[in-house]
C-alpha positions as CSV (number, residue, x, y, z in Angstrom):
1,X,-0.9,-11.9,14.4
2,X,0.0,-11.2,10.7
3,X,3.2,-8.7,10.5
4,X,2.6,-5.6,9.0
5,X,4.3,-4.5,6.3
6,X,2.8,-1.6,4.8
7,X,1.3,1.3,5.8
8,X,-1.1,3.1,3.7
9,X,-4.0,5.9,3.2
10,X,-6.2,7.3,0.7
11,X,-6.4,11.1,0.7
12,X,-9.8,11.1,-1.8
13,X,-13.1,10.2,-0.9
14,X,-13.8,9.1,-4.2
15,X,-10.5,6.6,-4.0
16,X,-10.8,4.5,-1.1
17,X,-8.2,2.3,0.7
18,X,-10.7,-0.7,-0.7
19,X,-10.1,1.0,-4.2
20,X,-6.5,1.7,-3.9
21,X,-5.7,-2.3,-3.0
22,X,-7.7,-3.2,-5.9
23,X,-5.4,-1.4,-7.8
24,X,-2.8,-3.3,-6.5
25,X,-3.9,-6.4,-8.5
26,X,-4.7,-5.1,-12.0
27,X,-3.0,-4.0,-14.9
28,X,-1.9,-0.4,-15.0
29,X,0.0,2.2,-13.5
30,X,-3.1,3.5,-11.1
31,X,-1.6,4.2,-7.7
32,X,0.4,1.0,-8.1
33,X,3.7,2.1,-5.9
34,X,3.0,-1.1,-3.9
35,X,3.4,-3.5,-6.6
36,X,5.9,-1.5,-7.8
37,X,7.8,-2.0,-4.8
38,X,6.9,-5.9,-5.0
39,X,8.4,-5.7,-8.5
40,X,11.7,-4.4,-7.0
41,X,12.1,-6.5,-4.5
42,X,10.8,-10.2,-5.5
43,X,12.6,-8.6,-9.2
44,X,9.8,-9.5,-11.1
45,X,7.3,-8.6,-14.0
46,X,4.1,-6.7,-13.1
47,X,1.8,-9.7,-14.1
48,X,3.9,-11.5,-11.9
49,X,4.1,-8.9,-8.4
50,X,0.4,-9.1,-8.9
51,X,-0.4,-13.1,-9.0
52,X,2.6,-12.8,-5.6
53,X,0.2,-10.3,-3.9
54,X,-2.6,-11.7,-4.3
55,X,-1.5,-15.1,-2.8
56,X,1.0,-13.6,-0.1
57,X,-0.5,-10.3,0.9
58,X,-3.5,-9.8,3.2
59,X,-5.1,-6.4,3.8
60,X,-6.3,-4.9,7.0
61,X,-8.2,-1.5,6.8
62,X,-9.5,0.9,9.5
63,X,-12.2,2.9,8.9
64,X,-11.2,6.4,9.6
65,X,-14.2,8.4,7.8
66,X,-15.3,10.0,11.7
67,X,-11.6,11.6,11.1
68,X,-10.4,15.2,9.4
69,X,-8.5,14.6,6.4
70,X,-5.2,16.3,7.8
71,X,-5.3,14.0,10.5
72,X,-5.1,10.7,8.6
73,X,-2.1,11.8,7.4
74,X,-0.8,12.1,10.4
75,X,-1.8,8.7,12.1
76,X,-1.1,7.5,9.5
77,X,3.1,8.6,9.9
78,X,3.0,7.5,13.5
79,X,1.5,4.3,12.3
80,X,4.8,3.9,10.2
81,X,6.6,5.6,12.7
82,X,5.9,3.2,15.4
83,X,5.0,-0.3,13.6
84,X,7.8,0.6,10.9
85,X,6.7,-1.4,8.6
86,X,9.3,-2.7,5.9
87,X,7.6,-1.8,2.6
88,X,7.1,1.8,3.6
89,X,11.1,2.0,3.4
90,X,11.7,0.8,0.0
91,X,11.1,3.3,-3.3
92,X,9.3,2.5,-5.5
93,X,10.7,1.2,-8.6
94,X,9.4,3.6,-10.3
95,X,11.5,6.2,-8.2
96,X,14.8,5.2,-8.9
């Protein structure tokens, strides 16, 4: 098994966890506190956090749509909560 090392959620319907991982990998500041994190850790350029992800990082998603909205918030803090995965820990770069 993989380790985990992020734990995420998209609140919108129109913004999927799909969508928000795509993001991940192109230019821009769209819901990019990921990279941003890559960025601060690996202490490298954008154009850089984004070739790294995209030959390091593998994503896993869970369909939750059957699920209230408040809910997936929650799971998804015991998910952190009880896999605490390392990336959820760190600020984003653009946070400091």
């Amino acid at each position: 098994a993989l380790p985990i090392f992020y734990i995420g959620s998209a609140s919108a319907e129109s913004r999927t966890v799909k969508k928000r991982c795509q993001q991940y990998i192109q230019q821009g500041n769209g819901g990019n506190s990921f990279r941003g994190k890559i960025e601060l850790l690996q202490n490298i350029p954008s154009n850089q956090a984004i070739k790294f992800i995209k030959m390091n990082i593998q994503a896993k998603f869970i369909d939750l749509s059957e699920i209230q909205e408040n809910k997936i918030k929650q799971l998804e803090q015991v998910a952190i909560y009880a896999c605490q995965p390392p990336l959820n820990f760190v600020l984003n770069k653009f946070d400091y």
